[in-house]
Steps between C-alpha positions, in 0.01 A plus 500: 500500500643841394563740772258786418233234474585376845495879598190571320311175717636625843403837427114377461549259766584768718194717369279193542657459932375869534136457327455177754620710806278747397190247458603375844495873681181548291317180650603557840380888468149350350427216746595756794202734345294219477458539114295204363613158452428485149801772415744356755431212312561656136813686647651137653435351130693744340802470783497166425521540118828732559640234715458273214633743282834525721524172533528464111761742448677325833528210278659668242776618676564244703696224231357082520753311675472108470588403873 
């Protein structure tokens, strides 16, 4: 893998860590309101999609070694 692309996937991995921190602060400042379930619901989905997401471009990185 060439060097800028490596840069170019932690560079969006990092973007990705600080939309998922932000979901996080976002649920915890909705379920201390007491905004409806429904939304904290929607709002956990989409967290979890971004983990996903990192996870993917984790894998990337990260090269296969055969143990």
């Amino acid at each position: 893998m060439a060097d800028q692309e490596q840069a170019d996937i932690r560079l969006a991995l990092a973007r990705l860590r600080q939309e998922h921190e932000d979901y996080d602060a976002a649920i915890n400042a909705m379920i201390e309101t007491g905004c409806e379930a429904l939304r904290i619901q929607r709002m956990k989905k989409k967290k979890l999609a971004i983990k996903d997401k990192m996870s993917q471009l984790e894998d990337q990185i990260i090269p296969d070694i055969i143990a």
